[in-house]
Z-matrix of the N, CA and C atoms (Angstrom, degrees):
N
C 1 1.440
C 2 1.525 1 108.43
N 3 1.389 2 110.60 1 137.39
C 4 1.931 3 107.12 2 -170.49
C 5 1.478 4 76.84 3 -85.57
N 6 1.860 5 94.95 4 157.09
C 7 1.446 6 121.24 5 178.15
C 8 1.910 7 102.16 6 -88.57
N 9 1.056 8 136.26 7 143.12
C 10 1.483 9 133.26 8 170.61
C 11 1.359 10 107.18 9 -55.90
N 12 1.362 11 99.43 10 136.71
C 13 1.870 12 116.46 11 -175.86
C 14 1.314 13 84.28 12 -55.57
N 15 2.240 14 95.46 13 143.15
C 16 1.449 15 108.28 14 171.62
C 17 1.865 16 119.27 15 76.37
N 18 1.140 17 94.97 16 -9.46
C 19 1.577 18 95.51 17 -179.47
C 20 2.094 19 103.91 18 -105.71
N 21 1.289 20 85.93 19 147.28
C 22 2.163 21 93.62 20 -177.05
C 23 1.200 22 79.22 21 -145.23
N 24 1.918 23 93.25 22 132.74
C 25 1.387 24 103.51 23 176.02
C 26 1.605 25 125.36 24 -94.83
N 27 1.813 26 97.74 25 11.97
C 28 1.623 27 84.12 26 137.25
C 29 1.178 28 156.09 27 -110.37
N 30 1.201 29 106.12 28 15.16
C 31 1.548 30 132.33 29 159.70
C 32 1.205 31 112.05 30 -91.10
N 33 1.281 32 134.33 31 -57.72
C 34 1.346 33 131.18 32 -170.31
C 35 1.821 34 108.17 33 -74.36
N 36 0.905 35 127.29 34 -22.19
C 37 1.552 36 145.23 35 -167.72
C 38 2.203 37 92.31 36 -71.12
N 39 1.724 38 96.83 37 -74.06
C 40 1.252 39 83.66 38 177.48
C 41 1.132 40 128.67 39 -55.84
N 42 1.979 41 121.17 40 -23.77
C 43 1.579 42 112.31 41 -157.76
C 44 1.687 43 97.96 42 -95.95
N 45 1.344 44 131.52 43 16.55
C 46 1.370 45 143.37 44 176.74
C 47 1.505 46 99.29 45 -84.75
N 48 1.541 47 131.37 46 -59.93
C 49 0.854 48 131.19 47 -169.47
C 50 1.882 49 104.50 48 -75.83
N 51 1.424 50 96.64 49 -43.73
C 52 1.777 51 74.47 50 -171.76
C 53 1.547 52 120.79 51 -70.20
N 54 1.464 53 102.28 52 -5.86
C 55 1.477 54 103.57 53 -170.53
C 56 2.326 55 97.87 54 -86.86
N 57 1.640 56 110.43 55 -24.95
C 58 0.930 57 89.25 56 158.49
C 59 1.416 58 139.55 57 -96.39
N 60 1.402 59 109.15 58 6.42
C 61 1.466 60 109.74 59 165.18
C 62 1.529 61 111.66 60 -59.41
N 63 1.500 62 95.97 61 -59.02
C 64 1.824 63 108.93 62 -170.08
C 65 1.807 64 97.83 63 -51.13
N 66 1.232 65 122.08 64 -40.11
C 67 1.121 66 119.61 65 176.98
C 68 1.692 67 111.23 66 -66.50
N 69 1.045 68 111.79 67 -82.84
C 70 1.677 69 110.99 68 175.18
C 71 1.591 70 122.36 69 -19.58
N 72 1.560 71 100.78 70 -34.67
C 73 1.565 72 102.61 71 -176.46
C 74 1.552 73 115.14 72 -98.46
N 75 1.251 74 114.32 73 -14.12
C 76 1.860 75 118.73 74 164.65
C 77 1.485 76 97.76 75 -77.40
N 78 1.256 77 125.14 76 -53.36
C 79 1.783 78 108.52 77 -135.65
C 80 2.202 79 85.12 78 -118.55
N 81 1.169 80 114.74 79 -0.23
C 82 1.532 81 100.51 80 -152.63
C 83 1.544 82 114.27 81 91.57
N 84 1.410 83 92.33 82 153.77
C 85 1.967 84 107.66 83 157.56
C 86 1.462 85 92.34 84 -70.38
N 87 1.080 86 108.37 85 -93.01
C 88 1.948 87 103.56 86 -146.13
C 89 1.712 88 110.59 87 -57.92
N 90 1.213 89 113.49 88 -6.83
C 91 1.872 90 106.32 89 144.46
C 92 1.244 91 137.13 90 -52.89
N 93 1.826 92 109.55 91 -36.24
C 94 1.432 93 140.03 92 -170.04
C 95 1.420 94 116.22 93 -73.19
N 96 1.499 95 132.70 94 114.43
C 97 1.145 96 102.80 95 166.47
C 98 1.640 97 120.31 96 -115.66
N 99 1.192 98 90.43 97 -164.50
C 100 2.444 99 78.25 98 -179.38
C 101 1.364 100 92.26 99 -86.10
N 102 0.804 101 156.34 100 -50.68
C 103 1.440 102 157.60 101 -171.23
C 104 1.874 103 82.35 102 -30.49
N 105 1.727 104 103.15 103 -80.04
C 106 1.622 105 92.65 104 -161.43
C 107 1.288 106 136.67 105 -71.53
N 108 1.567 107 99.75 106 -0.15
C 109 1.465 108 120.45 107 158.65
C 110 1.560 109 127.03 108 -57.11
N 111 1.489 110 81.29 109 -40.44
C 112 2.025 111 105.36 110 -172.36
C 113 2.020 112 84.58 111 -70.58
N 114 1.437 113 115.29 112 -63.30
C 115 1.327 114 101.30 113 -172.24
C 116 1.376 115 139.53 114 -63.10
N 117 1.260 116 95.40 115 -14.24
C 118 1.704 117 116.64 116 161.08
C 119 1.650 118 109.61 117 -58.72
N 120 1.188 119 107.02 118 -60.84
C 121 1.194 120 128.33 119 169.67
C 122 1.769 121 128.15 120 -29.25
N 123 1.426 122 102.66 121 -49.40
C 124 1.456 123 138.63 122 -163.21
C 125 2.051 124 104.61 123 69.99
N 126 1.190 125 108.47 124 25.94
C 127 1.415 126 96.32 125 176.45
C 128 2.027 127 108.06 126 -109.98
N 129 1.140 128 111.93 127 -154.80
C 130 1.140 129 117.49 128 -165.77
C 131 1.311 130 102.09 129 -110.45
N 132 1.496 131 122.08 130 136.82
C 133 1.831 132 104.91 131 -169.48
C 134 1.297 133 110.17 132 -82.77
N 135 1.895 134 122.01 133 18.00
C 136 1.501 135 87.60 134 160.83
C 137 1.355 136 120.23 135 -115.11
N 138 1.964 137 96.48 136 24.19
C 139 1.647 138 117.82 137 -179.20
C 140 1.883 139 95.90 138 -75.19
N 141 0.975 140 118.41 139 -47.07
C 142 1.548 141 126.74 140 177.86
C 143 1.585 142 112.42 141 -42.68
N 144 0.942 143 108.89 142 -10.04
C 145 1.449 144 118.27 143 -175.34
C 146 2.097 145 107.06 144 -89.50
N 147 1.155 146 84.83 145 -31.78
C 148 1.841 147 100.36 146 177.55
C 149 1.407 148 103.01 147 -61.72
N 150 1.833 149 128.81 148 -29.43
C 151 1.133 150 122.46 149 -157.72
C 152 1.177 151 101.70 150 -130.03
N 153 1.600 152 160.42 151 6.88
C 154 1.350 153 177.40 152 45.62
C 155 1.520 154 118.34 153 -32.33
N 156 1.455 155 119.68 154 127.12
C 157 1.534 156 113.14 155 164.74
C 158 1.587 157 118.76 156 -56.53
N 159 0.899 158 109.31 157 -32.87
C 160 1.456 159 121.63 158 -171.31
C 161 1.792 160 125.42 159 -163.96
N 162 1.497 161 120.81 160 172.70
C 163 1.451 162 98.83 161 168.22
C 164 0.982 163 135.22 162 -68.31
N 165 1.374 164 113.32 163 -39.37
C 166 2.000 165 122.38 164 170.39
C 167 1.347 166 118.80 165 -33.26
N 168 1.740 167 111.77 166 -42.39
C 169 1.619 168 121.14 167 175.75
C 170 1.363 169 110.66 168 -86.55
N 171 1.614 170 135.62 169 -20.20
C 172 1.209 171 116.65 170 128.31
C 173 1.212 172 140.10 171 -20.85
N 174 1.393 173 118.60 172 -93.44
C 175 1.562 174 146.15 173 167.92
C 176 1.303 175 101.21 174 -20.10
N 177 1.623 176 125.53 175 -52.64
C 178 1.521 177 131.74 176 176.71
C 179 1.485 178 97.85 177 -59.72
N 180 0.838 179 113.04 178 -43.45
C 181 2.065 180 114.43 179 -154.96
C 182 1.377 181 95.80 180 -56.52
N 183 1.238 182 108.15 181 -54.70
C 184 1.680 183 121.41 182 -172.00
C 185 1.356 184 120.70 183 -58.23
N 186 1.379 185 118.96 184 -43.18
C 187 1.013 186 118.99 185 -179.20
C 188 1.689 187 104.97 186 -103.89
N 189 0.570 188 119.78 187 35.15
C 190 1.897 189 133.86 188 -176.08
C 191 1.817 190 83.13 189 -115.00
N 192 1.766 191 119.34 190 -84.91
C 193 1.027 192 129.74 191 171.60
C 194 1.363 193 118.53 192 -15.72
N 195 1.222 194 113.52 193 -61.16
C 196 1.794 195 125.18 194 -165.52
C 197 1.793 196 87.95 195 -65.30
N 198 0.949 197 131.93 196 -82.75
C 199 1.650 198 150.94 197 176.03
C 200 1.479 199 95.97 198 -7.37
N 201 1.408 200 110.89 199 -64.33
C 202 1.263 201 128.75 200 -156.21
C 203 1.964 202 104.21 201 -74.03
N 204 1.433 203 111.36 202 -41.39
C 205 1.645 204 113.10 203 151.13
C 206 1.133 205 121.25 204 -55.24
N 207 0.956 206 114.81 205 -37.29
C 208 1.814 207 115.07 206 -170.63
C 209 1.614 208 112.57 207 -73.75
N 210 1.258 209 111.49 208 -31.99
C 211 1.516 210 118.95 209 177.46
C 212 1.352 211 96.62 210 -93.67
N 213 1.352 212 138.80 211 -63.44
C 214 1.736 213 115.98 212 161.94
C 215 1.510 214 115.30 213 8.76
N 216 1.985 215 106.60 214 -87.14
C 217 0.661 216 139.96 215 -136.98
C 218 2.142 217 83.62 216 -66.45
N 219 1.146 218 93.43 217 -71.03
C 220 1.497 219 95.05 218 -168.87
C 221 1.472 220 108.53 219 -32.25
N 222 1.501 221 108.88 220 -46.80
C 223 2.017 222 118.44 221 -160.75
C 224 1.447 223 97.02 222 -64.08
N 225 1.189 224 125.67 223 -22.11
C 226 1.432 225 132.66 224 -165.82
C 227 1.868 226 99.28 225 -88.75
N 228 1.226 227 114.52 226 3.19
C 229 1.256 228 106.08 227 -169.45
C 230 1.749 229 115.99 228 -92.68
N 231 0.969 230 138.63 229 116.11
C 232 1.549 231 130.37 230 169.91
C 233 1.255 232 125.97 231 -17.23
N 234 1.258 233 154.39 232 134.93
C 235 1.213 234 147.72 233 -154.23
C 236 1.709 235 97.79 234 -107.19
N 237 1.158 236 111.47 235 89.77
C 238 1.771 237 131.09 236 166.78
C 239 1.561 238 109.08 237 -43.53
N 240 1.232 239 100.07 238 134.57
C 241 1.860 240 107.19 239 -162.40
C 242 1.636 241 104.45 240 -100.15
N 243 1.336 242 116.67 241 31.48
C 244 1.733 243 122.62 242 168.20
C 245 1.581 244 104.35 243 -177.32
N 246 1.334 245 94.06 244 142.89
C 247 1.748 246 104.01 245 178.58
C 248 0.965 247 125.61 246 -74.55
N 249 1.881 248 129.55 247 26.62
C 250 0.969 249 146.47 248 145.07
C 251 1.846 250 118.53 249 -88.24
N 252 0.759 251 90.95 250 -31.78
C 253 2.281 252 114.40 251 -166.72
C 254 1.821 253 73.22 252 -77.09
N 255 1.434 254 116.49 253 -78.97
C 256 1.821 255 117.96 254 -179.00
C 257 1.102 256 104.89 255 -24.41
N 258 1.579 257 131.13 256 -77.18
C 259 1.716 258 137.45 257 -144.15
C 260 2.196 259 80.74 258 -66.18
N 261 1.207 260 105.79 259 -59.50
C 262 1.741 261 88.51 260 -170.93
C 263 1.142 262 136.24 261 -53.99
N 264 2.166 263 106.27 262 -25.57
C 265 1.322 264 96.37 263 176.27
C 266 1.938 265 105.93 264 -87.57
N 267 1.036 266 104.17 265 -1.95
C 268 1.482 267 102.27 266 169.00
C 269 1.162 268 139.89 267 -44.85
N 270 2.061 269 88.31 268 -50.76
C 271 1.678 270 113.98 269 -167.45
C 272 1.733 271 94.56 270 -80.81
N 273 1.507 272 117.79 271 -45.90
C 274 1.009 273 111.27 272 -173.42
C 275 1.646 274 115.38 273 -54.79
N 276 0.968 275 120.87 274 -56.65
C 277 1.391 276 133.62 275 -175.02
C 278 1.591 277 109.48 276 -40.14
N 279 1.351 278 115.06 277 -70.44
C 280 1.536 279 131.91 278 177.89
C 281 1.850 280 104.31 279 -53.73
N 282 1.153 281 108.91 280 -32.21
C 283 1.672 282 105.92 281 164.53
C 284 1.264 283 127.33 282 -76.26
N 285 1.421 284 123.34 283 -22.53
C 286 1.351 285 134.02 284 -169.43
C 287 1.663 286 93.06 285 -108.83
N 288 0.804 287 112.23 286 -37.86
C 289 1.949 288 110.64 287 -178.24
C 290 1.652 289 100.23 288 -74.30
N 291 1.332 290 118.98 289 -37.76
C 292 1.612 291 105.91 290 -157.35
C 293 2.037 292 93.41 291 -88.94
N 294 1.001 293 101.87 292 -27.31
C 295 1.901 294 123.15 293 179.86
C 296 1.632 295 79.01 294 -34.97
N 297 1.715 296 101.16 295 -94.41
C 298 1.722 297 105.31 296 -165.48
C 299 1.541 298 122.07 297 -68.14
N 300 1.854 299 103.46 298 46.43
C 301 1.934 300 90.31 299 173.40
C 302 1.682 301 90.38 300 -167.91
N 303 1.707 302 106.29 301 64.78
C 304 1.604 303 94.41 302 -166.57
C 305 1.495 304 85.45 303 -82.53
N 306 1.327 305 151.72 304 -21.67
C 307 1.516 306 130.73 305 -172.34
C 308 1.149 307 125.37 306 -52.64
N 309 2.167 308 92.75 307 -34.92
C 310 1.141 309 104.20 308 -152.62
C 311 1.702 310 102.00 309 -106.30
N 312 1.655 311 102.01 310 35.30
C 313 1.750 312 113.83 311 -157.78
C 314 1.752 313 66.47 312 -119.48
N 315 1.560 314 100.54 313 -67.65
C 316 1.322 315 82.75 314 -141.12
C 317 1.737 316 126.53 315 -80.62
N 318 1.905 317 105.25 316 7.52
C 319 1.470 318 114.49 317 172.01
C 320 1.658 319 84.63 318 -85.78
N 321 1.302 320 156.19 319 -40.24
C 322 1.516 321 141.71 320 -172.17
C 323 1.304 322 109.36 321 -40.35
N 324 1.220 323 118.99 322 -48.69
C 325 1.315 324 136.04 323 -161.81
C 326 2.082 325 134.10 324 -114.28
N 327 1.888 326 88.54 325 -9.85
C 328 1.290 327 88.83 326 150.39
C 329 1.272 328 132.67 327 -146.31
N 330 1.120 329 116.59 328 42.01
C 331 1.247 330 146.79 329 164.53
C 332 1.366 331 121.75 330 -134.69
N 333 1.582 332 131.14 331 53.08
C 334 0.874 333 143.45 332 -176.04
C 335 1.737 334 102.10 333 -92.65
N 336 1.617 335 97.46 334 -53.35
C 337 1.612 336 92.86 335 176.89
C 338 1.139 337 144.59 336 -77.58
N 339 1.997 338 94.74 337 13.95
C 340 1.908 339 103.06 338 162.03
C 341 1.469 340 99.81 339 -82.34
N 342 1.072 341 158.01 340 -13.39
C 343 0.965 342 146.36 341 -139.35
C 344 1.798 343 114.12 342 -95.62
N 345 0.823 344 158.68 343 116.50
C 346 1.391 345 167.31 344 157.72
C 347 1.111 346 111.35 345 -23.83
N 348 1.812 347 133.85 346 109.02
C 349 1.119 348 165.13 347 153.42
C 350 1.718 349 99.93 348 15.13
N 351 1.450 350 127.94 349 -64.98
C 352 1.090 351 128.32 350 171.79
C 353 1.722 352 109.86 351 -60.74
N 354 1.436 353 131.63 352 -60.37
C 355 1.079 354 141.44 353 -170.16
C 356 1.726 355 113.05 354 -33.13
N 357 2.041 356 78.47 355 -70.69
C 358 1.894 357 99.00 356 169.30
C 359 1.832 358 109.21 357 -46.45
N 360 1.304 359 115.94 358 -44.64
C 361 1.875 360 112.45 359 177.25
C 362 1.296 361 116.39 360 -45.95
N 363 1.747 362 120.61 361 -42.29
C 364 1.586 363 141.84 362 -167.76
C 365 1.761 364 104.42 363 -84.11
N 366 1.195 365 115.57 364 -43.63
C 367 1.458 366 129.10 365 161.85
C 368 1.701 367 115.08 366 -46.64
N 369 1.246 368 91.09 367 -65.84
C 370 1.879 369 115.29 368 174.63
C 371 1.655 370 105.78 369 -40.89
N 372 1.360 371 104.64 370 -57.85
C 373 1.354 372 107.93 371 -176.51
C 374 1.480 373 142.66 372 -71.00
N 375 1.366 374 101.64 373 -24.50
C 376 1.465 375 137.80 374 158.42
C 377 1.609 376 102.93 375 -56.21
N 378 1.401 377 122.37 376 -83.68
C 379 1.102 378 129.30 377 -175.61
C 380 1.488 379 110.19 378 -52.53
N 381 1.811 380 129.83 379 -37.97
C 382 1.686 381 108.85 380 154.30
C 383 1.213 382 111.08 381 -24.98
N 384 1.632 383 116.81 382 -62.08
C 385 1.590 384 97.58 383 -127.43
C 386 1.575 385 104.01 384 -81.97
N 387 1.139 386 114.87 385 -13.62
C 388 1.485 387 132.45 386 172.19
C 389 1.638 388 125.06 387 -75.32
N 390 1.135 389 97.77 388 -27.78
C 391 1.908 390 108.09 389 146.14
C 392 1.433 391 137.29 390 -83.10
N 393 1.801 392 98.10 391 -22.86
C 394 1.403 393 106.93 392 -179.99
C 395 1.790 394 98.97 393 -88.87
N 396 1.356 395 106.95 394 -9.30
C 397 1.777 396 100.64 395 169.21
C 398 1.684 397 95.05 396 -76.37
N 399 0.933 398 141.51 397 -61.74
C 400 1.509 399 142.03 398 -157.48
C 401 2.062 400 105.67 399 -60.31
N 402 1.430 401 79.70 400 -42.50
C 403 2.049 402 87.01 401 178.23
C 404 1.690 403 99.02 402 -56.99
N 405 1.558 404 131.91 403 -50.07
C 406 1.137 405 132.88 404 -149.40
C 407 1.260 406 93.82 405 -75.49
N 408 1.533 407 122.02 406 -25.90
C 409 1.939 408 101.97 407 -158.19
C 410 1.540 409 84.39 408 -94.06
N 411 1.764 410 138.81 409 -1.83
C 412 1.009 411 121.41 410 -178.74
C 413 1.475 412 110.22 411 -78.79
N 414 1.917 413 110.47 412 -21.43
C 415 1.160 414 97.40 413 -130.93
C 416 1.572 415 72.97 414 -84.84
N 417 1.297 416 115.42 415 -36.68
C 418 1.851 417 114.40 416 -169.63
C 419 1.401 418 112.77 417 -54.02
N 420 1.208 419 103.80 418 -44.18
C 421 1.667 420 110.84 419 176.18
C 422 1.382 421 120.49 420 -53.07
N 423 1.752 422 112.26 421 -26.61
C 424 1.663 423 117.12 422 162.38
C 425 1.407 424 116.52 423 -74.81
N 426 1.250 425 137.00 424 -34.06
C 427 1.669 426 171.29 425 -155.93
C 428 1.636 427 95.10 426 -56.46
N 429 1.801 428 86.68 427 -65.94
C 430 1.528 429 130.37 428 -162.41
C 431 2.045 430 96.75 429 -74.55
N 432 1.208 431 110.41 430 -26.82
C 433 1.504 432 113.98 431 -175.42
C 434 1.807 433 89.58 432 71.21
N 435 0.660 434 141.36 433 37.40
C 436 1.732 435 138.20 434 144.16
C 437 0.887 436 127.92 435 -74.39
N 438 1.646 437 112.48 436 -25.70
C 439 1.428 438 123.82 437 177.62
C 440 1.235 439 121.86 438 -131.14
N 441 1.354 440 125.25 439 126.60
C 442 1.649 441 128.84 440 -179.21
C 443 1.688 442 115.15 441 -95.59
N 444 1.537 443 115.67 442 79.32
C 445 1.075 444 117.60 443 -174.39
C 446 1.529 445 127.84 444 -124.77
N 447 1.350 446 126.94 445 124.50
C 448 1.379 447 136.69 446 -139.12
C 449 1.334 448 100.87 447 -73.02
N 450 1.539 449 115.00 448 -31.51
C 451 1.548 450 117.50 449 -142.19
C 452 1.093 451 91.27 450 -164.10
N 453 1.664 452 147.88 451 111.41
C 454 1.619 453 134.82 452 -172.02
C 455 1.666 454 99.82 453 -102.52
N 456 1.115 455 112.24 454 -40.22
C 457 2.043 456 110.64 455 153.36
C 458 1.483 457 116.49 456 -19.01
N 459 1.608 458 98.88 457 -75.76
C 460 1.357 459 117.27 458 -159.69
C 461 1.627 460 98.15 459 -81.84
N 462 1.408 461 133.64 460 -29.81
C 463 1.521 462 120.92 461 170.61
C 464 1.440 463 102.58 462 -78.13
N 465 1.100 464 143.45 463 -14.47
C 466 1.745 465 141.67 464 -156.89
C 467 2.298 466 81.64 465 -81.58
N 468 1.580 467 84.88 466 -51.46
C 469 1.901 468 82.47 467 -165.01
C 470 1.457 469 112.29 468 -67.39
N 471 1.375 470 108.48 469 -36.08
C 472 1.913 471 120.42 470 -178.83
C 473 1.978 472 102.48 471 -68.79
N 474 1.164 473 102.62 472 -25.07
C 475 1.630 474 107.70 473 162.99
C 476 1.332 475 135.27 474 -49.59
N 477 2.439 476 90.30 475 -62.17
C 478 1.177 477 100.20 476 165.87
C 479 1.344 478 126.41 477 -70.36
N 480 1.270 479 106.01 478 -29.02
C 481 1.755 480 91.71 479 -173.03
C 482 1.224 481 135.79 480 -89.40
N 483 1.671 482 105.06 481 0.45
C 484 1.406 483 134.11 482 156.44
C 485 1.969 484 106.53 483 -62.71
N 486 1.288 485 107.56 484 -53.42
C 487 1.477 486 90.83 485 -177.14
C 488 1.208 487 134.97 486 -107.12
N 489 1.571 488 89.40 487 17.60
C 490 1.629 489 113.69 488 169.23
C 491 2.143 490 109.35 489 -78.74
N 492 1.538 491 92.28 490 -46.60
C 493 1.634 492 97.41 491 166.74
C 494 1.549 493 130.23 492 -56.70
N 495 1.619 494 100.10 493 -9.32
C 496 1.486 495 90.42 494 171.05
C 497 1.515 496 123.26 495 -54.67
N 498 2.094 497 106.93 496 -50.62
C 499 1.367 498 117.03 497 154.35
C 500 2.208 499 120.92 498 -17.78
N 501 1.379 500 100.19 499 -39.69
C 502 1.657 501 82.31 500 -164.32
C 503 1.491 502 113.41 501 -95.09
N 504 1.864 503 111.37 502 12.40
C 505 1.538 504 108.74 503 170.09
C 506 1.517 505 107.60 504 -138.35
N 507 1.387 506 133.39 505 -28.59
C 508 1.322 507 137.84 506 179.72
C 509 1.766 508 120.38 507 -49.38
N 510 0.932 509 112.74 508 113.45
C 511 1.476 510 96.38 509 179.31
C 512 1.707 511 100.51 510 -134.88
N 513 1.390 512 137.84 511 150.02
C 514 0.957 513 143.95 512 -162.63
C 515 1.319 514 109.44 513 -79.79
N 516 1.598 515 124.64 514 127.70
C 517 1.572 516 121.36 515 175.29
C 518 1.569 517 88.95 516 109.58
N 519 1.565 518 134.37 517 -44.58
C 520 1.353 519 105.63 518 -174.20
C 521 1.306 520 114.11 519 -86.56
N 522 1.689 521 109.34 520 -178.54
C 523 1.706 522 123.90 521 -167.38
C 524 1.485 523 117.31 522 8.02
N 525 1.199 524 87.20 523 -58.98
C 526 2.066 525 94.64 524 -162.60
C 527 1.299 526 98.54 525 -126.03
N 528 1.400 527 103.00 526 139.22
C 529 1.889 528 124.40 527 161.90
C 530 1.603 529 117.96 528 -43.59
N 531 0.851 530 110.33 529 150.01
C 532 1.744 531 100.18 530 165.46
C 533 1.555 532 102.12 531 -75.70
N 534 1.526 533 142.76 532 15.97
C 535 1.087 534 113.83 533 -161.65
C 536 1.949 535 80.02 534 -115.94
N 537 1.639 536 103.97 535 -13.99
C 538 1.483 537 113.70 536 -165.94
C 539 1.623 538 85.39 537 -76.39
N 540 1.258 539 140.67 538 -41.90
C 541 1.398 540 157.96 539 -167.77
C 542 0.934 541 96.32 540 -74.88
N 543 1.453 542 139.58 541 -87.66
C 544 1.593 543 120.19 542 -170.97
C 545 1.617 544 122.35 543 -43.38
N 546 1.497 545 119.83 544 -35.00
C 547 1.613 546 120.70 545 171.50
C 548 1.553 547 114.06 546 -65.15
N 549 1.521 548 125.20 547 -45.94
C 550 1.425 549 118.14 548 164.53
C 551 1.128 550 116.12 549 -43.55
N 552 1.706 551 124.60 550 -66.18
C 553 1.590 552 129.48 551 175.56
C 554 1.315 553 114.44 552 -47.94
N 555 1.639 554 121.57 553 -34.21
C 556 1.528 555 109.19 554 -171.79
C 557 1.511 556 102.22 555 -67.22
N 558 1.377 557 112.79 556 -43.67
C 559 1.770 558 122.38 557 -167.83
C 560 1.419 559 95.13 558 -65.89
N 561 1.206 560 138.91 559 -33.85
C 562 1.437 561 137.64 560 166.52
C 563 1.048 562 135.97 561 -45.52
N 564 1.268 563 96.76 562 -48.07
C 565 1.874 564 108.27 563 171.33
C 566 1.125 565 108.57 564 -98.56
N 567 1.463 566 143.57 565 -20.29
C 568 1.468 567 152.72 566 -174.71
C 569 1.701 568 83.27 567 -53.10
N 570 2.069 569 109.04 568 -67.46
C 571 1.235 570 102.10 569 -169.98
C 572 1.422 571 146.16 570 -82.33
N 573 2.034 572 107.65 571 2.78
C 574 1.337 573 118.16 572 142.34
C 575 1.703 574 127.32 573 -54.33
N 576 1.080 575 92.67 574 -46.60
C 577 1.944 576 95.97 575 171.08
C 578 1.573 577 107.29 576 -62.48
N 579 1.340 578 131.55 577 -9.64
C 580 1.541 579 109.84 578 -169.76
C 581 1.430 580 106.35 579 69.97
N 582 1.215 581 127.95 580 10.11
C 583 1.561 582 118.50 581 156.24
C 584 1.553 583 130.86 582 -58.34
């Protein structure tokens, strides 16, 4: 298939997707169409077709991508010598990573149920293994008696979704730093675990 005069698909490739993130996360996916992707774009919407089959493999790309940073980000982390030093560089990390990618926070997490039966399975599975890292430093941290925790499942998710909400009020320049924000949240969850 010829590419549209003036278009390189490595420029135009990335600015397809970011123009439908920014889109997906103002108006929704099923608000979005390729047409206004293509015009976001400045290309022709059936040039969008050169760089995604469709939106569904979009929508996946993005949140495949984000998934795929987020575990980066963690594997890249130093291996903390107590399951207290772990649970902090955890909280910190997931606060400072989700801080610079709220588009790409908040299509992860609410637009899960456009996603196609297989897609949502590959999504699903990604996001295990990135909870089953947070369950493990709970579970050692109980092991270790560092941590007094009822349920390391059900605190691993009341964890995440505590420092996933930083995303829906923090904005840079007001009251407090994100660095003032990650120390409240760490002392927060330090003292849900019984640490």
């Amino acid at each position: 298939m010829a590419r549209t005069q003036g278009s390189h698909s490595g420029i135009t490739g990335p600015r397809v997707r970011k123009a439908a993130l920014t889109l997906f996360a103002r108006h929704g996916y099923a608000a979005v169409s390729m047409r206004q992707i293509a015009r976001d774009v400045g290309v022709q919407a059936g040039a969008l077709y050169n760089y995604t089959p469709d939106k569904q493999s979009l929508l996946f790309d993005l949140m495949k991508t984000h998934m795929d940073e987020l575990l980066a980000s963690r594997a890249a982390l130093a291996a903390p010598p107590s399951p207290a030093a772990a649970l902090e560089s955890f909280t910190r990390m997931h606060i400072r990573f989700h801080s610079e990618r709220p588009d790409a926070v908040f299509i992860a997490y609410m637009e899960l149920r456009n996603l196609s039966p297989e897609n949502f399975a590959a999504i699903e599975a990604l996001r295990r293994v990135y909870e089953d890292q947070l369950e493990e430093i709970l579970r050692a941290g109980v092991i270790s008696g560092d941590f007094t925790v009822a349920d390391p499942k059900v605190t691993t998710m009341a964890v995440i979704a505590m420092l996933t909400g930083v995303n829906t009020w923090f904005r840079e320049g007001g009251r407090l730093s994100l660095e003032e924000v990650e120390q409240i949240y760490w002392d927060m969850v330090r003292k849900a675990v019984g640490a």
